[in-house]
N, C-alpha and C positions, 0 to 999 in steps of 0.2 A: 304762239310759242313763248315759252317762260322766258326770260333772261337767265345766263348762267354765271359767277361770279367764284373765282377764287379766293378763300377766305381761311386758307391753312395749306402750309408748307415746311415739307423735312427733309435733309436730305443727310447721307455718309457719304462720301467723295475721297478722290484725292487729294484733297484741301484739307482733309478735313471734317470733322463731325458737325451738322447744321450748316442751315441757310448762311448764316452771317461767313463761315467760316469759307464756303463755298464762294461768295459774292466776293467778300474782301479779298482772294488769292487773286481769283480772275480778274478784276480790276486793279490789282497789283503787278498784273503781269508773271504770278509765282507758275511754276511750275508744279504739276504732283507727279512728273514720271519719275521714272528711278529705273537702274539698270538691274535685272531681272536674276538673280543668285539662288532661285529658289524651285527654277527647272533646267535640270539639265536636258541642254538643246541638240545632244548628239553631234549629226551631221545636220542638222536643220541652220539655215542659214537667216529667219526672220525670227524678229520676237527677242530679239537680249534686250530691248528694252517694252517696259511696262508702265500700267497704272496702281499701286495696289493704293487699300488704304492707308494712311501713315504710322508706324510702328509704334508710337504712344496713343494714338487714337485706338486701333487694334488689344493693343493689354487692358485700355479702360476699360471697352467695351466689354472685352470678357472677363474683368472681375466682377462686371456684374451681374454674370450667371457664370460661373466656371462649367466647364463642358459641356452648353450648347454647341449648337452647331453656327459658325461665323454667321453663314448667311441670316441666319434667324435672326441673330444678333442686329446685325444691320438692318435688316427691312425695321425689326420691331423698334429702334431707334428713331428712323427718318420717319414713324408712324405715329411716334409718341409726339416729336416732335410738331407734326403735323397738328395732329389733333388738339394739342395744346396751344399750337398759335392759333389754331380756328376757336377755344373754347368752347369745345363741342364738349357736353356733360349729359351723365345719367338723366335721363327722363327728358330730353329735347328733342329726338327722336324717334318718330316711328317705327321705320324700317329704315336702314342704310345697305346701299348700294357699295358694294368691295369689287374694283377692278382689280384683278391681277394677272398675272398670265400663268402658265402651265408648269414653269421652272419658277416660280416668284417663291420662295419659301419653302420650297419640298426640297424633301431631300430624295432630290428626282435627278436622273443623270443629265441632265440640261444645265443646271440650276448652280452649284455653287460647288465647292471647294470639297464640302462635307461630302456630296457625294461619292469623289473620290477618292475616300479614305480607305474603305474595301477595295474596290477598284483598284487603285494603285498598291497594294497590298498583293492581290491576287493574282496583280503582273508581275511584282516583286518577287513571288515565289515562282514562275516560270522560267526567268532567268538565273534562277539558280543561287546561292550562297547570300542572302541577302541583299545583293546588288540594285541598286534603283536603277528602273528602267530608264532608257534615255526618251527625251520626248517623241520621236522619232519612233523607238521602238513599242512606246503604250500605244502611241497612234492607233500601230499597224495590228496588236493586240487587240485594242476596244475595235475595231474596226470588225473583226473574226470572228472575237467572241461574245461581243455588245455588253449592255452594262452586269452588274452584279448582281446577284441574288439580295433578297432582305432589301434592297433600297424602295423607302416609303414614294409612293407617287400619287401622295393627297396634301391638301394645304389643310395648317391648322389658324390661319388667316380669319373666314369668316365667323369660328367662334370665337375668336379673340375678341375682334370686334364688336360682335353681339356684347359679351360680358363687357367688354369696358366703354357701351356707349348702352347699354342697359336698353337693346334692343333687336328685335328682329332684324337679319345681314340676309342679304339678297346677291350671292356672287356668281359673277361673269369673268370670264377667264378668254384673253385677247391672245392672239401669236398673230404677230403682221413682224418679225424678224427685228431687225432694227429699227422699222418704222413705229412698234409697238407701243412703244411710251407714249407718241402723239397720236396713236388709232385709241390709245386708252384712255388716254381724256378725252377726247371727243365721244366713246362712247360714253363716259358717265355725263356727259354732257348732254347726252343727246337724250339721254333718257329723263334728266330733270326737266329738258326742254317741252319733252312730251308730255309730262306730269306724273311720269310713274313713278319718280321717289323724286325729295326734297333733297336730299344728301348723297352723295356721290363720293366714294372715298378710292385714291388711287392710288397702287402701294407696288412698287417695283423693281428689282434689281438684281444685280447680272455679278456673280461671285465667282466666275469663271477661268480662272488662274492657274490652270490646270496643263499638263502634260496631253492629254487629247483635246485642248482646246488651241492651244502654242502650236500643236501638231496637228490640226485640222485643217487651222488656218494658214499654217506651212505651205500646205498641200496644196490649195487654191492661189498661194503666190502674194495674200494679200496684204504681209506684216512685213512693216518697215528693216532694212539691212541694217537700217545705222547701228553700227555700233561707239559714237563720240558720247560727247555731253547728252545724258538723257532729254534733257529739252528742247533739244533741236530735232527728236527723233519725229515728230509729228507736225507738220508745215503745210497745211492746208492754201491750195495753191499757190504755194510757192514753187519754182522751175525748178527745183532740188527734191522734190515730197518724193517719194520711196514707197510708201504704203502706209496702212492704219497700225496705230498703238492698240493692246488690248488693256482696257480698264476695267474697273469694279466701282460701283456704285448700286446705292440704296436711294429712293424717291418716295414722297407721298404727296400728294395735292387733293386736300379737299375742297370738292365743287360741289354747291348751296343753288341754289334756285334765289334770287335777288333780294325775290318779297319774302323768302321766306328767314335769308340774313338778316334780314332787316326785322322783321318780328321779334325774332330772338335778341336783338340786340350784340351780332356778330361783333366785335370789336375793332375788324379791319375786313378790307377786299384788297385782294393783291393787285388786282383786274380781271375783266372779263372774257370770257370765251365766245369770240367773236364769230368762228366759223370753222370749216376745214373742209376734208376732200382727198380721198382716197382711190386709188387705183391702183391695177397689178394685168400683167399682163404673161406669155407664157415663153415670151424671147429667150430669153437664160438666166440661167440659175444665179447665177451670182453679177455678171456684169449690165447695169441699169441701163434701160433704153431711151435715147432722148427725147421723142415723140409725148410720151408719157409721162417722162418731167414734166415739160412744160404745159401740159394738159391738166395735170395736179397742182401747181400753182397757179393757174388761170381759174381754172373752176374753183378754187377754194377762195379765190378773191370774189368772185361773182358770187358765191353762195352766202360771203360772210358779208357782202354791198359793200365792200372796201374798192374804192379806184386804186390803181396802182400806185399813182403820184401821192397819195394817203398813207403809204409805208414808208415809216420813219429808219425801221433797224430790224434784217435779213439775219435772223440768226443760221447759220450755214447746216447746211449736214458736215461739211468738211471733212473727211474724214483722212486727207493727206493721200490717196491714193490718187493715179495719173487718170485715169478716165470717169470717177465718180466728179472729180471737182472739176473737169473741164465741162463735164456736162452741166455741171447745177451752173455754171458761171456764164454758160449757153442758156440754157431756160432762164435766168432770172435775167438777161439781156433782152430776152425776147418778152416776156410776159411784163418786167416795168420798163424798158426803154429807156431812153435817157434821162427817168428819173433813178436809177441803178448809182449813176455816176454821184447821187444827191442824196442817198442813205445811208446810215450807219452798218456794216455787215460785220458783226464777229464769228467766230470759228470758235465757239467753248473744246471742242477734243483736243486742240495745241495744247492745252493746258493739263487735260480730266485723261484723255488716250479716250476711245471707244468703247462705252459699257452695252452697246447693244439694247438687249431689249430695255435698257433703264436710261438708257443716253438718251432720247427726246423729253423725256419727264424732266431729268435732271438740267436739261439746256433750256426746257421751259420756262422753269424756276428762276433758271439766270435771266430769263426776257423778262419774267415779272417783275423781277427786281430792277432791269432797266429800263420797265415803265416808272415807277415809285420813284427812281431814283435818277432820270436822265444821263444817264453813263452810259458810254458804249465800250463791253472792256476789248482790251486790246486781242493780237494775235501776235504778240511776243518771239514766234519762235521765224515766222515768215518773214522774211528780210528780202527775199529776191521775190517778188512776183514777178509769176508765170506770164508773158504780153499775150497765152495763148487763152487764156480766161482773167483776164481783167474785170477786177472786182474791188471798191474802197476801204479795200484795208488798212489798217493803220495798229504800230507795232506797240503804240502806247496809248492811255484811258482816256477819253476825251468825253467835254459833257456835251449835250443836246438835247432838245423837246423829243422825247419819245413817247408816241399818243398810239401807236398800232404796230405790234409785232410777226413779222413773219417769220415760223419754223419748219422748217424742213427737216423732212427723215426719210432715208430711201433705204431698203431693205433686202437682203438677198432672199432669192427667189422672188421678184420682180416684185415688190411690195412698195410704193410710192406715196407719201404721207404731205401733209401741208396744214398748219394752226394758224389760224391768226388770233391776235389777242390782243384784247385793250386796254387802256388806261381805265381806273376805277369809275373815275369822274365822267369820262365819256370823250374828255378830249375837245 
């Protein structure tokens, strides 16, 4: 089996445009939520507060094509980004491997904002006089009459690709829900492992800020009440957590084959892709089973030869909701033991809210960076922990050796994820 190495990273966040912008907030303790003035919430009682991107990050990006669509906008930013810190150029290349998932750049009714441009138009004129519908009321609308006519449901991803790395794209298309981001590395990982491409490129991100998405997730109960300081609205086991933020983010991570970085003369590895471990089971749709945690981080330790006392920094699912984080704070007791008490664990959603299928990609990126860079960032908004999932958080940045990371992503409709990742060096 080949070695697999990270060797390019992009992202659009609520930090912020790029890696640096993302890493420096997070280890600043900053916030990107913001109180949400851009859907009205009817009778819906979750969701006044949000993740969007930031309002000067947003106009740059679309002077640089006026009337694209956001989402494009975004993926082809955290893509560019990407590939330019890998220095991946014309003719180095054979074929490349494009993970994305189903909603990743379509203007598919999954997918981003743009798709609810019609949509939310077509509800517009049902209620009569040009009135915006409440979230509340699109809900129950998209729900009836499903999405709109004319919305494209193809990615223009893998020929981009091809043209701008001056070769043949080989695309795989993942949905594992929230756990998506880290089933998508690991597939492109998996496949250089094999030796079926050299190049693995993963490009991800959830633009989802919409009126049947506020109102979907209404529905199932799962978006935080708060309505105070938008930064307290997401608190990952903390005894106060209320439910998840909904965010937007954009990701790309390109994954090289070791010897084959190394021929080209890659310029950096961010670190390596150590292992993982995937499971789903058919308990319920939305609320995760404990059994299955902790079977997903056990096997993903064992498949990657990591001991458990060998992880340094728990990057959380966290998502601030009362039964996902008691559960992960139960699995990860039970799978490292009393080395749990001895790790660094941050929670990136305090910070980002929940982007779904681009939150494991985007929380990745933050672990690679807290190999490089031995920082563990904080969980800024969590003041009171929960004594019913006891876990070493801490509310500000601190440094330590960090040689092997673990990620977790757990997903609705039972989809249960686990990465581990290394240091370039080997540690």
């Amino acid at each position: 089996m080949r070695a697999v190495v990270v060797t390019g990273m992009g992202s659009v966040t609520p930090l912020g445009a790029g890696v640096s912008a993302l890493w420096e907030g997070l280890v600043a303790g900053r916030s990107g939520l913001a109180r949400n003035t851009e859907v009205d919430m009817g009778s819906l009682r979750g969701g006044a507060v949000w993740g969007p991107v930031p309002d000067d990050v947003r106009a740059r990006l679309r002077a640089t094509a006026p009337g694209a669509p956001w989402a494009n906008l975004m993926l082809r930013t955290a893509l560019e980004e990407g590939l330019q810190d890998a220095a991946l150029e014309k003719g180095q290349v054979d074929v490349a491997l494009l993970v994305t998932t189903q909603s990743t750049g379509n203007l598919f009714v999954g997918g981003n904002r743009q798709s609810f441009t019609d949509a939310q138009g077509h509800a517009r004129a049902l209620f009569g006089g040009g009135r915006s519908p409440s979230a509340a009321e699109a809900f129950a609308h998209f729900v009836a009459a499903g999405p709109p006519t004319g919305v494209q449901a193809f990615s223009p991803w893998p020929a981009w690709l091809g043209d701008r790395l001056g070769c043949a794209t080989s695309p795989l298309t993942v949905e594992a829900t929230c756990a998506t981001g880290v089933r998508a590395i690991a597939e492109g990982a998996r496949a250089i492992a094999l030796g079926q491409v050299d190049v693995a490129v993963v490009g991800l991100l959830s633009a989802r800020m919409t009126p049947y998405f506020i109102g979907s997730y209404n529905q199932m109960g799962a978006l935080s009440r708060h309505v105070g300081a938008p930064q307290d609205a997401c608190r990952p086991f903390d005894a106060r957590r209320d439910g998840m933020v909904v965010g937007e983010a954009a990701a790309c991570l390109v994954l090289e084959a070791q010897d084959f970085a190394a021929r080209r003369g890659a310029p950096r590895v961010h670190g390596r892709v150590l292992g993982w471990a995937f499971s789903s089971d058919g308990a319920h749709p939305t609320a995760p089973e404990y059994a299955q945690v902790e079977r997903t981080l056990a096997l993903a330790l064992q498949r990657a030869q990591v001991p458990p006392d060998r992880v340094d920094l728990v990057s959380a699912h966290g998502t601030s909701t009362r039964l996902n984080d008691s559960l992960e704070a139960k699995a990860l007791r039970a799978v490292l033991g009393a080395h749990l008490d001895a790790v660094g664990l941050t929670a990136n959603k305090s910070a980002l809210g929940h982007s779904s299928i681009a939150a494991g990609a985007v929380e990745s990126i933050a672990g690679l960076m807290a190999l490089r860079h031995g920082v563990v960032p904080p969980v800024a908004s969590s003041t009171q922990l929960d004594p019913a999932c006891f876990v070493p958080l801490r509310t500000e940045a601190y440094t330590r050796r960090v040689d092997v990371v673990m990620k977790n992503a757990f997903g609705f409709g039972a989809q249960y994820g686990c990465l581990l990742l290394g240091r370039a060096d080997g540690g």
